[in-house]
PDB file of N, CA, C and O in Angstrom, chain B, residues numbered from 101:
ATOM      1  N   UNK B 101     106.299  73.149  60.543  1.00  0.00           N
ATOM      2  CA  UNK B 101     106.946  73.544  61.803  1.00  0.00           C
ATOM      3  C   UNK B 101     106.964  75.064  61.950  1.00  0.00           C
ATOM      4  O   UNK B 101     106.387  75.489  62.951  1.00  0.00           O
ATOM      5  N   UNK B 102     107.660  76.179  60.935  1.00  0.00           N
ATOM      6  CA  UNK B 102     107.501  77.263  60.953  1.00  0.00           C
ATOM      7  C   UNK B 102     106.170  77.683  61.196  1.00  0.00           C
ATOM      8  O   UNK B 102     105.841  78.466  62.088  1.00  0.00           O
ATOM      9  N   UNK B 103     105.309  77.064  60.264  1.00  0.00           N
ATOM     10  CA  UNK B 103     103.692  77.314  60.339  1.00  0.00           C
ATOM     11  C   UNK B 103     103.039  77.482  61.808  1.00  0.00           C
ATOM     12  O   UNK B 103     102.211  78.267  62.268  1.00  0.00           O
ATOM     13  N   UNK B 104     103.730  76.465  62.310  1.00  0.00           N
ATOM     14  CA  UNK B 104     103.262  76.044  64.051  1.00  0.00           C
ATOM     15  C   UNK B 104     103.419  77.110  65.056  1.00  0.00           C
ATOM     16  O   UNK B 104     102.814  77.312  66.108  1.00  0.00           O
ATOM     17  N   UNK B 105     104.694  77.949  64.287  1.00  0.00           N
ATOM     18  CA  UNK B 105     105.629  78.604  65.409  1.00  0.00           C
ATOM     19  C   UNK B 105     104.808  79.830  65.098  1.00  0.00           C
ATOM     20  O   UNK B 105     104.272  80.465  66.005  1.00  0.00           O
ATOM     21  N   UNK B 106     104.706  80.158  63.889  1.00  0.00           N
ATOM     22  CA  UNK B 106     103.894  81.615  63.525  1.00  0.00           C
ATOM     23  C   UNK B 106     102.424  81.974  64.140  1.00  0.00           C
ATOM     24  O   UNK B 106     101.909  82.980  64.630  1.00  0.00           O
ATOM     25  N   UNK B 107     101.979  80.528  63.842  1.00  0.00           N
ATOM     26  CA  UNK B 107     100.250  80.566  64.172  1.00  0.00           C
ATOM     27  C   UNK B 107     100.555  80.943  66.242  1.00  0.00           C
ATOM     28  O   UNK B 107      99.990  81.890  66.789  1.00  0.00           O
ATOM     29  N   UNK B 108     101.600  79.888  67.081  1.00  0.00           N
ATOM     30  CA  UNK B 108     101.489  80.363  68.305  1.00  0.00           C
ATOM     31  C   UNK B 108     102.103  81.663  68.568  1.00  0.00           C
ATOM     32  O   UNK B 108     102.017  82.017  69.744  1.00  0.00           O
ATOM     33  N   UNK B 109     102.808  82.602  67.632  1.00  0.00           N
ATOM     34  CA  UNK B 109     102.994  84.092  67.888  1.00  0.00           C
ATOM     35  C   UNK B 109     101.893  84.869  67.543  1.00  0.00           C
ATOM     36  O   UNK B 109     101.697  85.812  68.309  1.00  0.00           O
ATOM     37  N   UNK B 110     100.889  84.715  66.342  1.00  0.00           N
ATOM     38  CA  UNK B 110      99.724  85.283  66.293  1.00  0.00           C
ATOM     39  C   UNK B 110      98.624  85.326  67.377  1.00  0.00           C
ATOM     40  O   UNK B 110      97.893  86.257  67.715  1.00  0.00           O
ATOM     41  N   UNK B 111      98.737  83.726  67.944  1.00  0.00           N
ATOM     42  CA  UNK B 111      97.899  83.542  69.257  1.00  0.00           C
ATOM     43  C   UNK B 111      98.319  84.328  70.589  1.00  0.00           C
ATOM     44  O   UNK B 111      97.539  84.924  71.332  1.00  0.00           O
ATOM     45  N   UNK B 112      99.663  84.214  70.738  1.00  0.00           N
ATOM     46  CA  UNK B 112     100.026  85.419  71.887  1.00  0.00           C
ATOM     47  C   UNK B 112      99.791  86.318  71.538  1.00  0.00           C
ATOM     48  O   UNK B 112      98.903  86.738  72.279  1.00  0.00           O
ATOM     49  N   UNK B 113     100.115  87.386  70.423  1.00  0.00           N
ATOM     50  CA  UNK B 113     100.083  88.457  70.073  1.00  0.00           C
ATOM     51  C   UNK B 113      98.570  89.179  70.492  1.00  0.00           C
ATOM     52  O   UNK B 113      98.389  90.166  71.205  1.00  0.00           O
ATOM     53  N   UNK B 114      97.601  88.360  69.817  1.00  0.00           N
ATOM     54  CA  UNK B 114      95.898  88.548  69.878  1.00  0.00           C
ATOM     55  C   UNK B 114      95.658  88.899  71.585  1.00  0.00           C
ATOM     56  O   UNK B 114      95.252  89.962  72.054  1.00  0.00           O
ATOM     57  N   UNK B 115      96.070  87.569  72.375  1.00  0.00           N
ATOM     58  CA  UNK B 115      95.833  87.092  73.459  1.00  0.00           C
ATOM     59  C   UNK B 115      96.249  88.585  74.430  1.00  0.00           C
ATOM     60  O   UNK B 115      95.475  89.128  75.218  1.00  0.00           O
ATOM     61  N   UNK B 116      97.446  88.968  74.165  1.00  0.00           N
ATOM     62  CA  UNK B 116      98.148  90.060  74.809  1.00  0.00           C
ATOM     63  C   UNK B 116      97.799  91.000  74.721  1.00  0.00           C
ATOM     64  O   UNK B 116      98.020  91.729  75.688  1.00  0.00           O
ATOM     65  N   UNK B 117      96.820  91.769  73.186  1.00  0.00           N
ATOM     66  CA  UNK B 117      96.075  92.743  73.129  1.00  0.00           C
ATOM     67  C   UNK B 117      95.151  92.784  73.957  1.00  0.00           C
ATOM     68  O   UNK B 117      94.951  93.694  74.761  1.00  0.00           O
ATOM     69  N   UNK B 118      94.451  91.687  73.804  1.00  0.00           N
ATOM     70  CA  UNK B 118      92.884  91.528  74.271  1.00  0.00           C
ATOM     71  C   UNK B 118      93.481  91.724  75.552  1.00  0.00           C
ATOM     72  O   UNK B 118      92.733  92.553  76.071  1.00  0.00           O
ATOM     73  N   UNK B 119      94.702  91.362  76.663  1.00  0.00           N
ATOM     74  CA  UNK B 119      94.354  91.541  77.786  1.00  0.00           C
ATOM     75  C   UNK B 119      94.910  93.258  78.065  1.00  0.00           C
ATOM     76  O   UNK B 119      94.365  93.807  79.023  1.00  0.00           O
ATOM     77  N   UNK B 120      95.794  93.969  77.394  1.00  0.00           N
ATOM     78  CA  UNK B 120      96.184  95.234  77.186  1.00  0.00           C
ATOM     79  C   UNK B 120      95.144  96.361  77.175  1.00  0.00           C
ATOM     80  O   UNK B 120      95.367  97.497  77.592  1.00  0.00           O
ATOM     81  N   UNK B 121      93.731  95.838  76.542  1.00  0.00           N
ATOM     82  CA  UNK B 121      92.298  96.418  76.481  1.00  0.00           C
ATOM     83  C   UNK B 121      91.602  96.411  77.526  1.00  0.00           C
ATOM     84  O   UNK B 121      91.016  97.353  78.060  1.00  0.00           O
ATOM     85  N   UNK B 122      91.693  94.844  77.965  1.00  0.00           N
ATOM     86  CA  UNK B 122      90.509  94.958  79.136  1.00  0.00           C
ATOM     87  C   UNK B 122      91.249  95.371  80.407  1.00  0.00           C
ATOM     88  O   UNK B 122      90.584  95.862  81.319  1.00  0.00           O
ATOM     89  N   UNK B 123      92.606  95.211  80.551  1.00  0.00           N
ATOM     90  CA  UNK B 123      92.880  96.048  82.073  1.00  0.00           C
ATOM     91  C   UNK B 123      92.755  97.663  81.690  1.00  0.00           C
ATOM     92  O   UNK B 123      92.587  98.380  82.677  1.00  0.00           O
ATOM     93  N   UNK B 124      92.811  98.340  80.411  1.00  0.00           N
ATOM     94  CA  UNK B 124      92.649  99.572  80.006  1.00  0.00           C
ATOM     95  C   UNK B 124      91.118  99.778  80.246  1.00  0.00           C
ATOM     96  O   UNK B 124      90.743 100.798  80.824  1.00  0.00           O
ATOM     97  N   UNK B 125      90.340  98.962  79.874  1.00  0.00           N
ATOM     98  CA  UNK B 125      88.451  98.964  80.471  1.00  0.00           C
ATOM     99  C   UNK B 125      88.562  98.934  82.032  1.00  0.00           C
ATOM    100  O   UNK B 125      88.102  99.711  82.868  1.00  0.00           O
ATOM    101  N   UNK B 126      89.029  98.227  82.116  1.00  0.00           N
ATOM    102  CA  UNK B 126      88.902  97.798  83.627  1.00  0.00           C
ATOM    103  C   UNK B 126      89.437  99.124  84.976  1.00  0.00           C
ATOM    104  O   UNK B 126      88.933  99.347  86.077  1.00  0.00           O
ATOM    105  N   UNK B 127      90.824  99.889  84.166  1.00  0.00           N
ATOM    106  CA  UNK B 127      91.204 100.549  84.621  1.00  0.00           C
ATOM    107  C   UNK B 127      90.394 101.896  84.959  1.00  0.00           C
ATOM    108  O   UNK B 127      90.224 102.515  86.010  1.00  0.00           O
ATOM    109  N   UNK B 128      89.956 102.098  83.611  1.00  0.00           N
ATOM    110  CA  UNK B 128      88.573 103.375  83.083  1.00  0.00           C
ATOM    111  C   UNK B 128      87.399 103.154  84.161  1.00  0.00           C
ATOM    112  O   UNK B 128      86.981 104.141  84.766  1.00  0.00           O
ATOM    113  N   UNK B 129      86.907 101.996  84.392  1.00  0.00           N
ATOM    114  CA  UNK B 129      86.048 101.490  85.529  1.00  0.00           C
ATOM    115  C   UNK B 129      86.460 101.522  86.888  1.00  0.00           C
ATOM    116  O   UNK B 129      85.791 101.614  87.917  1.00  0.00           O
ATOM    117  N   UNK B 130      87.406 101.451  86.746  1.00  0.00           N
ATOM    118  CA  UNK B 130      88.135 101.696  88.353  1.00  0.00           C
ATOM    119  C   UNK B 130      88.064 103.268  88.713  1.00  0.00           C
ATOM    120  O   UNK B 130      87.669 103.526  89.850  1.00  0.00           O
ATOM    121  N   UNK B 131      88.465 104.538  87.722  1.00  0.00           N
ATOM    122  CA  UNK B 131      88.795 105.290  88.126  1.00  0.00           C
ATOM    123  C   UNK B 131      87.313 106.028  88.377  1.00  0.00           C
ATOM    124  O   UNK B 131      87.028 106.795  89.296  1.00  0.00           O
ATOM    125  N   UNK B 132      86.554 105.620  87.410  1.00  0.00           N
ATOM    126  CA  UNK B 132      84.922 105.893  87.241  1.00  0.00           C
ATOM    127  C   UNK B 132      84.522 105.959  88.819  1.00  0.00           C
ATOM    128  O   UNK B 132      84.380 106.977  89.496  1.00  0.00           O
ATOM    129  N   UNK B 133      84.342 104.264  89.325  1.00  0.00           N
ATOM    130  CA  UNK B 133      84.236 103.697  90.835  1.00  0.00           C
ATOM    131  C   UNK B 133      84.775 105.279  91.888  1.00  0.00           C
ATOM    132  O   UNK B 133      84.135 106.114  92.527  1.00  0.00           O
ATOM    133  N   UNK B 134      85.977 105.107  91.658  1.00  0.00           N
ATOM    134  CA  UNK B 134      86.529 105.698  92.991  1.00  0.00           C
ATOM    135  C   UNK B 134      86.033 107.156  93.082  1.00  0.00           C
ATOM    136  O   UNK B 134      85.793 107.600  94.205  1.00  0.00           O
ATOM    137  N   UNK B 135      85.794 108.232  91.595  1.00  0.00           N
ATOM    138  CA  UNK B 135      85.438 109.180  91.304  1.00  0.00           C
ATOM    139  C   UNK B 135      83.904 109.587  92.005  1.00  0.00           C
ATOM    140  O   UNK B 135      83.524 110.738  92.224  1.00  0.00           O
ATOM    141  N   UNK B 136      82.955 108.023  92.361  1.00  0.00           N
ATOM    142  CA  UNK B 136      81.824 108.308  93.094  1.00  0.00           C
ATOM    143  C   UNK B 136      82.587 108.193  95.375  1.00  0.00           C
ATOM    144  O   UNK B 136      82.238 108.653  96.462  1.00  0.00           O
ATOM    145  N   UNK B 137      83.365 107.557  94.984  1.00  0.00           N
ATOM    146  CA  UNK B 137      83.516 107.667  96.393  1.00  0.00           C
ATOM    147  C   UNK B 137      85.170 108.452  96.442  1.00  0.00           C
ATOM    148  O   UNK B 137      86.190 108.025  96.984  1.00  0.00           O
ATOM    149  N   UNK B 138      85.002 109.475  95.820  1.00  0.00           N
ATOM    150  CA  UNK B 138      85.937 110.542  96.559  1.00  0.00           C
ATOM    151  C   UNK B 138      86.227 110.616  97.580  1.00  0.00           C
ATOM    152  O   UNK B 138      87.401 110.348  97.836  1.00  0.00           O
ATOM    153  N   UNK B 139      85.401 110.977  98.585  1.00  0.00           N
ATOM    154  CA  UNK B 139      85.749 111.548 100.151  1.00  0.00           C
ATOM    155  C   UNK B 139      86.876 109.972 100.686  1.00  0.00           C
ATOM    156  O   UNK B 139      87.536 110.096 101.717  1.00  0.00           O
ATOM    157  N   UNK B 140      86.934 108.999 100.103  1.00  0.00           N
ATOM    158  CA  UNK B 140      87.596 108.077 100.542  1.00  0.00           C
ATOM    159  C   UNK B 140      89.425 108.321 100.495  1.00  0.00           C
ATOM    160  O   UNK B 140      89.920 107.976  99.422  1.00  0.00           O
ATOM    161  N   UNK B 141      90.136 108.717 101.251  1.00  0.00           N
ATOM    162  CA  UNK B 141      91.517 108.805 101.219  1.00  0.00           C
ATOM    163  C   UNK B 141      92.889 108.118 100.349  1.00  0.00           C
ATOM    164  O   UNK B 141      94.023 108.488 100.042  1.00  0.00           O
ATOM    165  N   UNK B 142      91.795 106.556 100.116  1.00  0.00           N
ATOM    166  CA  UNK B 142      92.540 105.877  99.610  1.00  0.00           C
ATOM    167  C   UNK B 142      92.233 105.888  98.100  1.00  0.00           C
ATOM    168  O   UNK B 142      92.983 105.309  97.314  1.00  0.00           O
ATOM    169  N   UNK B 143      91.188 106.513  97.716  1.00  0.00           N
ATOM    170  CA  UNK B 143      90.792 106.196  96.559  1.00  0.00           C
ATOM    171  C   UNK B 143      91.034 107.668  95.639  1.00  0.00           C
ATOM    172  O   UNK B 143      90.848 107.893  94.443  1.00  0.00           O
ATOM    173  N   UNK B 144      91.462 108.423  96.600  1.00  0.00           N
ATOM    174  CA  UNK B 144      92.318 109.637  95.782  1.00  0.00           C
ATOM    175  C   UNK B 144      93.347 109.613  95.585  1.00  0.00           C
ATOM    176  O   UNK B 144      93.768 110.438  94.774  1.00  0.00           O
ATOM    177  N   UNK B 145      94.266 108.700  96.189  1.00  0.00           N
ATOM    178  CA  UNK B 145      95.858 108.460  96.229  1.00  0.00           C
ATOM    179  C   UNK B 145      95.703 107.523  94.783  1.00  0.00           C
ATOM    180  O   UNK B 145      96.375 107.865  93.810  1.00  0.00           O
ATOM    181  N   UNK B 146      94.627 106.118  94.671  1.00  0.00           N
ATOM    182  CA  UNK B 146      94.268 105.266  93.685  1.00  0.00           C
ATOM    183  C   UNK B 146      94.263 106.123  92.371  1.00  0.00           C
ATOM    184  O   UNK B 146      94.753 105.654  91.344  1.00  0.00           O
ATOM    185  N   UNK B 147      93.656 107.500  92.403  1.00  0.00           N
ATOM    186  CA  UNK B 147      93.037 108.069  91.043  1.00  0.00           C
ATOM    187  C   UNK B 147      94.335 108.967  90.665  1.00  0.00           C
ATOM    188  O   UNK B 147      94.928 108.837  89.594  1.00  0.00           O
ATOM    189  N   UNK B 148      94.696 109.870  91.650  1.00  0.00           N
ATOM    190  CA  UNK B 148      95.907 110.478  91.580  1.00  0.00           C
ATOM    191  C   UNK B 148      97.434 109.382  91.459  1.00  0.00           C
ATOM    192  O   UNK B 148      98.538 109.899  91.294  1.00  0.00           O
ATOM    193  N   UNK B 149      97.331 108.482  91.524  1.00  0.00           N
ATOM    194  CA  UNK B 149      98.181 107.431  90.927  1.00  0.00           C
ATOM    195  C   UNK B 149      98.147 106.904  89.531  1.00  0.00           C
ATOM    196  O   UNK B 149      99.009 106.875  88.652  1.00  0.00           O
ATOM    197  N   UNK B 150      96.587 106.389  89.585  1.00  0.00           N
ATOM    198  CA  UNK B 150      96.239 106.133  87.763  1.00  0.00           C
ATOM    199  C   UNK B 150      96.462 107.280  86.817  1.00  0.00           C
ATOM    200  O   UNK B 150      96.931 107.089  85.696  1.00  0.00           O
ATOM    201  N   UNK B 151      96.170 108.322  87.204  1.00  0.00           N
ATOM    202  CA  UNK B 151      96.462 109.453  86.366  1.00  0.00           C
ATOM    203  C   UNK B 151      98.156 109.438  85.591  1.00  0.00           C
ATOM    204  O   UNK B 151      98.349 109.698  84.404  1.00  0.00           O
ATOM    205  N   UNK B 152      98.991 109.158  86.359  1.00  0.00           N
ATOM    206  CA  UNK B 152     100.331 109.202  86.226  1.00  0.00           C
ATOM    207  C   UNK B 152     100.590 108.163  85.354  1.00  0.00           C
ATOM    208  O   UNK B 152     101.622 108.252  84.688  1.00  0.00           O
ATOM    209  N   UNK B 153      99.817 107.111  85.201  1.00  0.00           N
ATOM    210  CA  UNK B 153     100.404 105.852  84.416  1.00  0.00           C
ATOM    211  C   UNK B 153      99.115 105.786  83.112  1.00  0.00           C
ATOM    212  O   UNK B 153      99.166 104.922  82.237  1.00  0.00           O
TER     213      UNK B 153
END
């Protein structure tokens, strides 16, 4: 039973990294994106926002 409970905290734990990484990839790709379309208004408020977080 303990065994059960440990193995499904290792599985979240993993699960939660892996998604902690790829919105951190994903984010890096986003800011990449918007960095080619500068002149866009919204996508400087987007980069000048990500910067902060």
């Amino acid at each position: 039973m303990i065994d059960d409970l440990v193995g499904g905290l290792w599985l979240i734990i993993i699960i939660f990294i892996g998604y902690l990484e790829f919105i951190q990839l994903f984010h890096m790709l986003f800011i990449q994106l918007c960095f080619l379309f500068l002149p866009v208004p919204k996508c400087k408020a987007a980069v000048l926002r990500g910067a902060l977080f």
